[in-house]
C-alpha positions as CSV (number, residue, x, y, z in Angstrom):
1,X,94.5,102.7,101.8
2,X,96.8,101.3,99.1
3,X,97.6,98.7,100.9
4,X,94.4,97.8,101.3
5,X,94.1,97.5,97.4
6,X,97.1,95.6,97.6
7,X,95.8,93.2,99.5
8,X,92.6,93.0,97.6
9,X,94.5,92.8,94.3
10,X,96.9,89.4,96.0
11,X,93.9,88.5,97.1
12,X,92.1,88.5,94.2
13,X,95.0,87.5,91.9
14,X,96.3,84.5,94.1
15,X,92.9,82.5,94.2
16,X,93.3,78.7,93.6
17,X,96.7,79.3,92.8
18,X,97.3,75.2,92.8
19,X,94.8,74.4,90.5
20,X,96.5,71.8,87.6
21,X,94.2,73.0,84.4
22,X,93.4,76.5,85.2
23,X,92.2,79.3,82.5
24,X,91.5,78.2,78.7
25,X,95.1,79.9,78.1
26,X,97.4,77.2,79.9
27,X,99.2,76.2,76.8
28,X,101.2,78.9,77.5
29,X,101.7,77.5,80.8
30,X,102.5,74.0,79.6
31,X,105.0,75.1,77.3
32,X,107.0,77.6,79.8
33,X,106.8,74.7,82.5
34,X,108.3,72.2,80.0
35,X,110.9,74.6,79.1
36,X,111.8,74.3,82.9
37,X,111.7,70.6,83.2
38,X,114.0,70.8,80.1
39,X,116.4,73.2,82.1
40,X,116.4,71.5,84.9
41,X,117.2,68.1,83.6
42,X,119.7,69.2,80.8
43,X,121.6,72.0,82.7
44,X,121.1,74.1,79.8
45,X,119.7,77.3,80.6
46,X,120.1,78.9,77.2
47,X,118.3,76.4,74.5
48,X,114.6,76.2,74.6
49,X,113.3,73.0,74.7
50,X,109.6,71.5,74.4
51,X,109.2,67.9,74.7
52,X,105.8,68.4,73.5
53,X,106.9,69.3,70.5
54,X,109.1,68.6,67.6
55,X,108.6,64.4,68.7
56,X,111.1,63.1,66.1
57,X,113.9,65.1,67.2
58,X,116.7,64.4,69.1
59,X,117.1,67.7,71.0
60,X,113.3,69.4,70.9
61,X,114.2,72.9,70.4
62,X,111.7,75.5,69.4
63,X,111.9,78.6,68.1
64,X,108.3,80.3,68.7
65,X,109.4,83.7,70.6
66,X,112.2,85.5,69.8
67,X,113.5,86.7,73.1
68,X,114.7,84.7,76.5
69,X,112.3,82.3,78.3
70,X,112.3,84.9,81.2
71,X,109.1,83.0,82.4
72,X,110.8,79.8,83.2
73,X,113.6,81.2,84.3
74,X,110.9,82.7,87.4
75,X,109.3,79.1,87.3
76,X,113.0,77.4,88.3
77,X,113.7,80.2,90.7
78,X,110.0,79.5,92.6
79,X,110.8,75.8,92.4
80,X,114.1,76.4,94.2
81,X,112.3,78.0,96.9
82,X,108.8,76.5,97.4
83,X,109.5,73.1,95.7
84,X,108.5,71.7,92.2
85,X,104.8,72.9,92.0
86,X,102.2,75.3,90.8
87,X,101.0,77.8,92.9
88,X,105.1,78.8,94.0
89,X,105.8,79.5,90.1
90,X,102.5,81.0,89.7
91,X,103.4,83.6,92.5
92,X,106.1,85.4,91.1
93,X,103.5,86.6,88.5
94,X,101.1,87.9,91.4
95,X,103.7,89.5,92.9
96,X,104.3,91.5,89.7
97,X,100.9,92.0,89.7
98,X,100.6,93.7,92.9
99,X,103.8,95.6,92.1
100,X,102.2,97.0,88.7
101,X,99.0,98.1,91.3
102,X,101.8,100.4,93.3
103,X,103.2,101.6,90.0
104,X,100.2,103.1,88.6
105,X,99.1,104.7,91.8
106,X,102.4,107.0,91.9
107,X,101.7,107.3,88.1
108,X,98.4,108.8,88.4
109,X,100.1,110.7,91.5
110,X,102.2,112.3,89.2
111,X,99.2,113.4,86.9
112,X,96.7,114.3,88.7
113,X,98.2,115.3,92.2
114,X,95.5,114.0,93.5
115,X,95.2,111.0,96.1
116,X,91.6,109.7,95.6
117,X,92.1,109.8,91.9
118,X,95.5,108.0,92.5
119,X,94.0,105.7,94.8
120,X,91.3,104.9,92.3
121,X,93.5,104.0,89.2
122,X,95.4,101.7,91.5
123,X,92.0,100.4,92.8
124,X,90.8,99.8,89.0
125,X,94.1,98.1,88.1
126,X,93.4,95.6,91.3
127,X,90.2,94.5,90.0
128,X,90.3,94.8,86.6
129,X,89.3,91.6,85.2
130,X,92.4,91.2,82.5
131,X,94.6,92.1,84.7
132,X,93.7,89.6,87.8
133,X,93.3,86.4,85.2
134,X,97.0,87.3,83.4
135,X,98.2,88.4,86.6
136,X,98.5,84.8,87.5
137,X,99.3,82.6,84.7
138,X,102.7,81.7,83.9
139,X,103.0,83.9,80.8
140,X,105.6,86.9,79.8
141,X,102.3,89.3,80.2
142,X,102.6,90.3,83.8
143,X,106.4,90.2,84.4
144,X,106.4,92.3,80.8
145,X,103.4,94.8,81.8
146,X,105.2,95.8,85.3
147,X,108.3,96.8,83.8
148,X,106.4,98.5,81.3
149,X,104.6,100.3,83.8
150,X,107.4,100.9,85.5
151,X,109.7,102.5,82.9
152,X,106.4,104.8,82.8
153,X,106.6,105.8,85.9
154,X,110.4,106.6,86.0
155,X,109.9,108.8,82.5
156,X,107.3,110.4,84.0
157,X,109.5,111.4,87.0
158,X,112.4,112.8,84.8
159,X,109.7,115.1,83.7
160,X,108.9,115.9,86.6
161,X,112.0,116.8,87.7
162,X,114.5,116.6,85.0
163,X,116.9,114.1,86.4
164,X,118.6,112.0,83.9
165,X,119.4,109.3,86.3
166,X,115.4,108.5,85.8
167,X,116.2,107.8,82.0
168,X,118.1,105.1,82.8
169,X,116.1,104.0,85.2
170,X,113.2,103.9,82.8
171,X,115.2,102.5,79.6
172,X,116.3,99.3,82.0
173,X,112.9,99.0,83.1
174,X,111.7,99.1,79.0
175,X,114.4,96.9,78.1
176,X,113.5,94.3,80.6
177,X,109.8,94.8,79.4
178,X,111.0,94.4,76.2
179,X,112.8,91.0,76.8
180,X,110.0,89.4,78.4
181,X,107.5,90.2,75.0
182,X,108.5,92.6,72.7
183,X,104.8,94.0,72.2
184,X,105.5,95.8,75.1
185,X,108.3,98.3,74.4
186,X,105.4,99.9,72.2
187,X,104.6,101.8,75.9
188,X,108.0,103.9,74.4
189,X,105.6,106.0,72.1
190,X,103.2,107.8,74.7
191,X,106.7,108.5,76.3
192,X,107.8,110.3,73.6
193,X,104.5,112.0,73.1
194,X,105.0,113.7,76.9
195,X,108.4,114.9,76.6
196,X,108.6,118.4,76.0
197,X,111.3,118.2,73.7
198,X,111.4,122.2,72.4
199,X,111.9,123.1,76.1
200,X,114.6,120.5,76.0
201,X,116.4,121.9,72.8
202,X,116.5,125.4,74.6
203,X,120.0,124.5,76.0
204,X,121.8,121.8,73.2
205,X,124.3,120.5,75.8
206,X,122.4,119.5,77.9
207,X,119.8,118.1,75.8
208,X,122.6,116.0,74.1
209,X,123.6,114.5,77.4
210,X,119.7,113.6,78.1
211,X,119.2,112.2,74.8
212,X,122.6,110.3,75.6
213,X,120.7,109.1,78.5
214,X,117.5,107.8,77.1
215,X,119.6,106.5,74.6
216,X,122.4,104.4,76.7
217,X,120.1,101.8,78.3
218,X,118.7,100.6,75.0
219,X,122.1,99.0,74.4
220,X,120.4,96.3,76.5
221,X,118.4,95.0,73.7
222,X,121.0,95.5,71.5
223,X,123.3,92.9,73.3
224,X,120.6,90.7,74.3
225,X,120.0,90.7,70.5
226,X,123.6,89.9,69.2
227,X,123.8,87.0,72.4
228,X,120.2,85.4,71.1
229,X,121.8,85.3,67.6
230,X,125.2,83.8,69.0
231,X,123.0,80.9,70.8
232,X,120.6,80.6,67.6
233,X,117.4,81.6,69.3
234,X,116.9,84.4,67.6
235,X,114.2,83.7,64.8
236,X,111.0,85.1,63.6
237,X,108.5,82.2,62.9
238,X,105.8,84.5,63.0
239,X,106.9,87.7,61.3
240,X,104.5,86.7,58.3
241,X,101.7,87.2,60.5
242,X,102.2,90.9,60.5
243,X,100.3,93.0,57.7
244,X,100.4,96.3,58.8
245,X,97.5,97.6,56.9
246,X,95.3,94.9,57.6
247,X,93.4,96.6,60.5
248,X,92.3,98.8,58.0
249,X,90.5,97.4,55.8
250,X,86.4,96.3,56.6
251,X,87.0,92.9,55.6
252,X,88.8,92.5,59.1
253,X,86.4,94.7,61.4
254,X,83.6,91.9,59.6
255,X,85.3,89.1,60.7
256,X,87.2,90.2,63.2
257,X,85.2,93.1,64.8
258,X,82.8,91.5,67.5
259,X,85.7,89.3,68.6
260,X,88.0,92.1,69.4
261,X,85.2,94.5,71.1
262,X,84.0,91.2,73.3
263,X,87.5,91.0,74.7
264,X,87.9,94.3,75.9
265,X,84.0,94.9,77.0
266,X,83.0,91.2,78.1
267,X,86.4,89.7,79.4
268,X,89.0,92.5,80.1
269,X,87.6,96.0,81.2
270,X,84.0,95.7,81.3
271,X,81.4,98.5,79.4
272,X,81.7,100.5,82.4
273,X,85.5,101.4,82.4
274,X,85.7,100.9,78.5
275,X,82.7,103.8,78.8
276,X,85.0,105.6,81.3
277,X,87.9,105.0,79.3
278,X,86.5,106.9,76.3
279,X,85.0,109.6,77.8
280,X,88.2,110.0,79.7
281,X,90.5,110.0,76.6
282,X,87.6,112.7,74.8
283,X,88.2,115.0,77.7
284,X,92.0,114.7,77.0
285,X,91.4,115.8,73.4
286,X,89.4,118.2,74.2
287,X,91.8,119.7,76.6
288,X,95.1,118.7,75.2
289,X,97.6,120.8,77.4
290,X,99.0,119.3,80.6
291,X,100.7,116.3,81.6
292,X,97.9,113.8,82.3
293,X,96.5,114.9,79.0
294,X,99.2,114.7,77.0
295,X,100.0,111.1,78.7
296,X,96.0,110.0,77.7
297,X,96.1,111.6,74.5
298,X,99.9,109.5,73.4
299,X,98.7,106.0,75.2
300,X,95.8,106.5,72.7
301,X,97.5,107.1,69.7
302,X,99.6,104.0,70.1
303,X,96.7,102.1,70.3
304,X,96.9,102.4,66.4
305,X,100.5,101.9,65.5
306,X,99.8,98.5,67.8
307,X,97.4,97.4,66.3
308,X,99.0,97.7,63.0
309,X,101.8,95.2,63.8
310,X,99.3,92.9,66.0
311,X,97.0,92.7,64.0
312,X,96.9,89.2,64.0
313,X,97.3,88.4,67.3
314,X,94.7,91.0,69.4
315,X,91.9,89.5,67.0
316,X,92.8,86.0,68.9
317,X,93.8,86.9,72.4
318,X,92.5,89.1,74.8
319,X,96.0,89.2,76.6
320,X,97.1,91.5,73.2
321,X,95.4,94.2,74.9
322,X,97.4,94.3,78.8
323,X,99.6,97.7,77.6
324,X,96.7,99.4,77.9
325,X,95.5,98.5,81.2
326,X,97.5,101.7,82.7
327,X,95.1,103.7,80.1
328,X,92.2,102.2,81.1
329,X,92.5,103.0,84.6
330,X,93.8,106.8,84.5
331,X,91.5,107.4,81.8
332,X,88.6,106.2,83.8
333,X,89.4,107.9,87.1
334,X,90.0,110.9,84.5
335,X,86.2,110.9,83.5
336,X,85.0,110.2,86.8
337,X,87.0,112.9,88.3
338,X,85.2,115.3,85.1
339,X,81.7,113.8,86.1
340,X,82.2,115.0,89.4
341,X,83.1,118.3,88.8
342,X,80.2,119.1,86.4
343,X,77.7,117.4,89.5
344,X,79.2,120.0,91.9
345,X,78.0,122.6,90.0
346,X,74.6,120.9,90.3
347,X,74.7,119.8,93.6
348,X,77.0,121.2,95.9
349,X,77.3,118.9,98.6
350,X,78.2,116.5,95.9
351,X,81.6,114.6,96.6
352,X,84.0,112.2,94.6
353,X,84.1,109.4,96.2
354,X,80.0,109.3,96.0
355,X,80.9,108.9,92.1
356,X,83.8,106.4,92.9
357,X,81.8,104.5,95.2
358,X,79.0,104.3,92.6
359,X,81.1,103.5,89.8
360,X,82.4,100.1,91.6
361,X,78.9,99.2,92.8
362,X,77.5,99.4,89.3
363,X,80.7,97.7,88.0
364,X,80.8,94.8,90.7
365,X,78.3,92.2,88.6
366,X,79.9,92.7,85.6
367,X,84.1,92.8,87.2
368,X,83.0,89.5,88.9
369,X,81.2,87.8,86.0
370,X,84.5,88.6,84.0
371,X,86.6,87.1,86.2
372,X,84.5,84.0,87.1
373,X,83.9,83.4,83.7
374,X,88.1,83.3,82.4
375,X,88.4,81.4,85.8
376,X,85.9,78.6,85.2
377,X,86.6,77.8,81.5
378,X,88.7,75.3,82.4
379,X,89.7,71.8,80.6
380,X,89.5,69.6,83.6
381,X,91.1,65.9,83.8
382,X,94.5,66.5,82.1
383,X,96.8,66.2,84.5
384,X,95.1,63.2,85.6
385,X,95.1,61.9,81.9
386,X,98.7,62.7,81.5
387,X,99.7,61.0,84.7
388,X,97.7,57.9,83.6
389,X,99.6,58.1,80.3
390,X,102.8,58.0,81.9
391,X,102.3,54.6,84.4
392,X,101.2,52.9,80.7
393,X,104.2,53.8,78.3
394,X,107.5,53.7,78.6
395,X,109.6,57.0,79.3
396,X,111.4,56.8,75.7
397,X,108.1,56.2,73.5
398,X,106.6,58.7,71.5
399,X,103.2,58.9,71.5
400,X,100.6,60.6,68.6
401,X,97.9,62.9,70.7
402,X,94.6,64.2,68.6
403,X,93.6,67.6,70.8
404,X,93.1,70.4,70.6
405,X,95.8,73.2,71.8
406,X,94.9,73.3,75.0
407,X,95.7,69.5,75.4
408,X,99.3,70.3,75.7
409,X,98.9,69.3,79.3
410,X,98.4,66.2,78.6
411,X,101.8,65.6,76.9
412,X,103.0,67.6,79.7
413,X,102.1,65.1,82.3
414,X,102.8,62.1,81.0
415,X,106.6,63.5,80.4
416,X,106.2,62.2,77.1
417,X,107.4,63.5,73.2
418,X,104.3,63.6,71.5
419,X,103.4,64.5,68.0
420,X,100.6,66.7,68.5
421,X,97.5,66.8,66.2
422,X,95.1,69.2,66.2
């Protein structure tokens, strides 16, 4: 069976995979597949360069994340193996997809030790609208959200069983997370809300030589740090952007409020789950001892923390929101799995999967409306714009473009430095 969902997540996620202008979010595309060109013609893996961009310079470096360009680094290893195109650098991100799907099904294996509800969460990840759209575009978000996921899952096991070979496991997997976008090593909080740390202290040595362990892996980041400084990439254009108490205050929640609560109920989870979800994380309150509690109960808390330093950014993307996907899908097979137990009180014939089965059919025009819509909202004709572009000018000109972000593409396929205007 979770294979099946597998399949039905790749399925799902590797639609149209070749399409030039796909998803109003392909700037992010444009500027990870330029970085590659830029690689590949230069034979510099280390500087980040945008042709796009910065059209008066000599060498067209940018500065806009602060951690390596893992994605294009995936787009010149797909290239290397399926040939210069789209839907071979595009794959790499379904495949990590597909790979978060098996993740959170031995997650929610772990909390609930139960297969249906296991089999569920994964089944929610594979259709959940966010996580199909991002799931394919060349951005950090998926190759960031599996090893997120992942360092989850390898936590959860050294709770489980108390083998500090897990921690390292997990820190790795964090750290990776961490390096493809750093608004993912926030999934380190719910961890540290689940350990049972005064069980822990009960015998010092060997807590010292766990804490040594969750500890060692980090140095990851550290040296990833100190080598981005030695190259000069490392650089926070954006660190104004964060104002911690912002979230706060009801100036934001009146211009910002609708925005944020259509991304996660129109585009990413649908009312259904995001229903689910809270009814799910009430039940954990409510409850509060256990391990699927206490893992429900931390992934909500760090909602806020999050959205303290992202403030900024979740009020303008919907992608802000991915670390939570894993919430969203235990949570709601969580509440359904409550729901069902109250109804076999009622009726006792009653059985889960009726619920489960209900749940998706009542979800089905909303999941597929979601994902049609992101997939449609397209800005057809640049490629063939930028193509057009390229047979009229010559390949050293620079060229002034009026558009709109998401007419990077534009610049992209013309191959030409452009100063963009928006």
């Amino acid at each position: 069976m979770l294979l099946l969902i597998c399949v039905l997540g790749l399925a799902l996620r590797a639609y149209n995979l070749n399409f030039p202008s796909i998803g109003y979010h392909n700037m992010k595309e444009n500027e990870y597949l330029s970085m590659a060109e830029e690689m590949k013609r230069t034979g510099d893996f280390l500087t980040r360069r945008i042709y796009f961009y910065n059209a008066f310079e000599d060498n067209p470096t940018v500065r806009l994340y602060p951690q390596p360009p893992l994605v294009s680094y995936q787009i010149l290893f797909a290239w290397n193996i399926f040939g210069e195109n789209l839907w071979g650098a595009r794959l790499v991100n379904v495949l990590f997809g597909v790979f978060s799907i098996i993740a959170v099904y031995f997650i929610a294996l772990l909390l609930f030790n139960h297969v249906g509800l296991s089999l569920f969460s994964a089944f929610l990840l594979a259709i959940m609208p966010l996580a199909v759209f991002f799931s394919r575009n060349m951005q950090p978000e998926s190759g960031g959200f599996f090893f997120m996921i992942l360092s989850n899952l390898f936590y959860l096991k050294f709770i489980s069983s108390s083998k500090k070979y897990y921690l390292i496991f997990a820190g790795l997997a964090l750290s990776v997370a961490w390096l493809y976008k750093l608004s993912f090593f926030i999934a380190i909080l719910p961890v540290l809300f689940c350990l049972p740390l005064r069980t822990y202290w009960r015998n010092k040595k060997e807590f010292f030589r766990q804490a040594l362990a969750f500890v060692l892996p980090y140095l990851t980041i550290v040296f990833s740090i100190a080598w981005l400084m030695h190259i000069g990439q490392w650089e926070f254009e954006q660190l104004s952007r964060v104002q911690f108490l912002e979230f706060f205050t009801l100036s934001y929640w009146q211009k910002f409020g609708r925005t944020i609560w259509w991304y996660a109920m129109g585009e990413n989870f649908t009312w259904v789950y995001l229903s689910l979800t809270l009814l799910g994380v009430a039940v954990a309150f409510f409850r509060r001892k256990g391990l699927s509690n206490r893992y429900i109960i931390g992934w909500t808390l760090t909602f806020i923390p999050y959205c303290m330093i992202f403030s900024d950014y979740v009020n303008q993307h919907n992608y802000y929101q991915m670390p939570f996907l894993g919430l969203v899908a235990v949570a709601s097979a969580y509440a359904v799995y409550f729901i069902s137990e109250k109804l076999k009180k009622l009726i006792r014939q009653f059985r889960l999967v009726y619920l489960m089965i209900l749940v998706f059919a009542v979800s089905i025009p909303l999941v597929y409306d979601s994902i049609a819509r992101m997939h449609v909202t397209i800005f057809p004709g640049q490629d063939i714009a930028g193509e057009s572009l390229k047979e009229f000018t010559a390949p050293d000109e620079r060229v002034f473009l009026l558009t709109h972000c998401q007419g990077n593409a534009i610049a992209r396929y013309a191959h030409l430095e452009a100063l963009l205007t928006y």
